[in-house]
C-alpha positions in Angstrom: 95.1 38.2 68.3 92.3 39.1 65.8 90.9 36.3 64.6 88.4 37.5 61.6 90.8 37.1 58.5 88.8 39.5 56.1 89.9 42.7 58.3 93.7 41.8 57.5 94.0 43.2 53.9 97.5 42.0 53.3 100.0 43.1 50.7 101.7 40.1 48.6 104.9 42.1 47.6 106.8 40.2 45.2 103.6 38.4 43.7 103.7 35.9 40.9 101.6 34.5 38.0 104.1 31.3 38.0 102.4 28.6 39.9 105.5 27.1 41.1 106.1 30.0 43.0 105.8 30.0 46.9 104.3 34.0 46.3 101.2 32.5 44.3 100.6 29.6 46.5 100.8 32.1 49.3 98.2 33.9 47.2 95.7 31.0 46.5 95.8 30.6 50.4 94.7 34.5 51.0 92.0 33.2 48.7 90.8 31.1 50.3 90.9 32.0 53.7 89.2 34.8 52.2 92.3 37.2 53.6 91.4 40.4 51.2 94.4 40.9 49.6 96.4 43.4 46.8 99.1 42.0 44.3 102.2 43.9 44.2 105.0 43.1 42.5 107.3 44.5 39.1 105.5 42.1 36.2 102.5 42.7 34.7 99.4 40.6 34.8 96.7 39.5 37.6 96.7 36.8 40.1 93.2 35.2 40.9 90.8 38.0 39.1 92.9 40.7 40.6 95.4 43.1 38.4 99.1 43.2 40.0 100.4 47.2 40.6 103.2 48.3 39.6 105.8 48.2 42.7 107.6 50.8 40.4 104.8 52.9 40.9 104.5 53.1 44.7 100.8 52.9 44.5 99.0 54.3 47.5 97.3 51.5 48.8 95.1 52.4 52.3 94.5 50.1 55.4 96.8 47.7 54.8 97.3 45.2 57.6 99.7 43.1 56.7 102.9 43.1 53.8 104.1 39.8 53.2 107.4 39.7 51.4 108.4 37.4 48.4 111.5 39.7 47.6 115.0 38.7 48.6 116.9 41.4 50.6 118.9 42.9 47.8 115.8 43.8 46.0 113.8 45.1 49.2 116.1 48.1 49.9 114.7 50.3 47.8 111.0 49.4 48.6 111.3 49.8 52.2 110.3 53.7 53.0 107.1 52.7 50.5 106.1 49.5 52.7 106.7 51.5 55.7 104.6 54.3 54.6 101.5 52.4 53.8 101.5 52.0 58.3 101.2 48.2 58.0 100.0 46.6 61.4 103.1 43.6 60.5 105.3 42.6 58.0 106.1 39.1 57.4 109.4 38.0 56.0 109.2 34.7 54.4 112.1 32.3 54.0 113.8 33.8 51.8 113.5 37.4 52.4 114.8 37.7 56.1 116.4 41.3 56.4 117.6 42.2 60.2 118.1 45.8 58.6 114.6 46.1 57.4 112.7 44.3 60.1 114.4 46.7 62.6 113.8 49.7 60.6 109.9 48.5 60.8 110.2 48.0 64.4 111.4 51.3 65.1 107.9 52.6 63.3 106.4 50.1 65.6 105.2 47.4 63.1 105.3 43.8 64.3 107.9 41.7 62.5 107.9 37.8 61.9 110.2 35.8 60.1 107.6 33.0 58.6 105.7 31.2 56.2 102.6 33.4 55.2 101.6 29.3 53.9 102.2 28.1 57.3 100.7 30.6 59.2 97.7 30.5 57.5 97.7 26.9 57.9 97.6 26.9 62.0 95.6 29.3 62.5 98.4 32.3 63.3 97.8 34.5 60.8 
């Protein structure tokens, strides 16, 4: 496993300005693990000094390592070609957002799935 966290530019999909929200929590962690990391999500505004793009928009975003999802399955469908496009290393499905559908669809592009806590991996040292 690769160890040095600031290589693993990870995509927060789903990101939130709320701070009750697991997604910004999951955020603040990126931040400090110093994880560099790109805000995605379908409201405007910025998390931690950087601006959130517009899902809607399928922004081209390049060497992304990781998407982390904060979406539940009925909103991820139409998302998933994008996320798969961007060649993401893994994505992580967070409680919540587990999708046999998508994870196997990701599979099949060879991307490493993982049903788990961005929080928790982070946390012991398995992200």
């Amino acid at each position: 496993m690769e160890n040095d966290l600031t290589k693993k530019k990870t995509l927060i999909v789903g990101v939130s300005q709320n701070t009750s929200r697991y997604a910004y929590s999951a955020t603040e962690m990126l931040q400090e693990h110093k994880v560099p990391f790109v805000p995605i999500g379908i409201n405007k505004g910025e998390v931690f000094g950087k601006k959130i793009k517009n899902l809607r928009e399928k922004p081209e975003i390049s060497n992304v390592h990781t998407v982390t999802l904060y979406i539940n399955p009925e909103h991820q469908k139409e998302w998933e070609d994008y996320l798969i496009s961007l060649k993401p290393k893994r994505i992580i499905f967070n409680p919540g957002a587990e999708n046999q559908a998508f994870a196997e669809k990701a599979r099949k592009e060879n991307i490493e799935v993982k049903n788990a806590c961005t929080m928790v991996m982070l946390s012991t040292d398995q992200f």
